[in-house]
N, C-alpha and C positions, 0 to 999 in steps of 0.2 A: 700446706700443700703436700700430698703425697707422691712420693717417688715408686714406681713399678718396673721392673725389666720385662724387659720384650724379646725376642726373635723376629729376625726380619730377614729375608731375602727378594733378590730381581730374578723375576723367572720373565725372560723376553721384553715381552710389552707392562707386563704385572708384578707389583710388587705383594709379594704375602707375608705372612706374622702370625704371630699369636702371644698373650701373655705368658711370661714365663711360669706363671703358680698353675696358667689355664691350659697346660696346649690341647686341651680339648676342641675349643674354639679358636677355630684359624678364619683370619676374613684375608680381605685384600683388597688395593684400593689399583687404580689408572695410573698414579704419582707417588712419592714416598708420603708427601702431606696428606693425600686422603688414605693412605693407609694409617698412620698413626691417629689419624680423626677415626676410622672405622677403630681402632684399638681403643680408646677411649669410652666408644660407646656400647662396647664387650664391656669394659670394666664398670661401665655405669650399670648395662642390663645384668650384672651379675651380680653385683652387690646391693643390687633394689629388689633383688629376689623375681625378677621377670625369668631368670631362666631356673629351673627347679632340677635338682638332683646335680649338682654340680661337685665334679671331682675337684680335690685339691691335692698339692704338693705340701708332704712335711721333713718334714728333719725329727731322727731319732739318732739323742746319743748313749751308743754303747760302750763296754769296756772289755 
């Protein structure tokens, strides 16, 4: 099992998110559980290659 970090916030009535490698794609759900179920399914459409052109986060180290 993989472990990912997220970003999450309550905006009113909505929770939103995004992966932390992705914050390209932000969903949101009615409750904190269907927000983390719509984050799942970002992470599933993104590494099945369903979404194309996808940005990533890296780390460079300098001196």
């Amino acid at each position: 099992m993989e472990k990912i970090k997220y970003v999450y916030w309550n905006d009113k009535d909505m929770w939103l998110g995004y992966l932390e490698e992705y914050p390209d794609y932000q969903t949101q759900g009615l409750s904190f559980e269907e927000l983390v179920e719509n984050l799942k399914d970002i992470y599933h459409d993104i590494n099945s290659g369903e979404i194309p052109c996808i940005r990533k986060i890296g780390e460079l180290l300098v001196s």
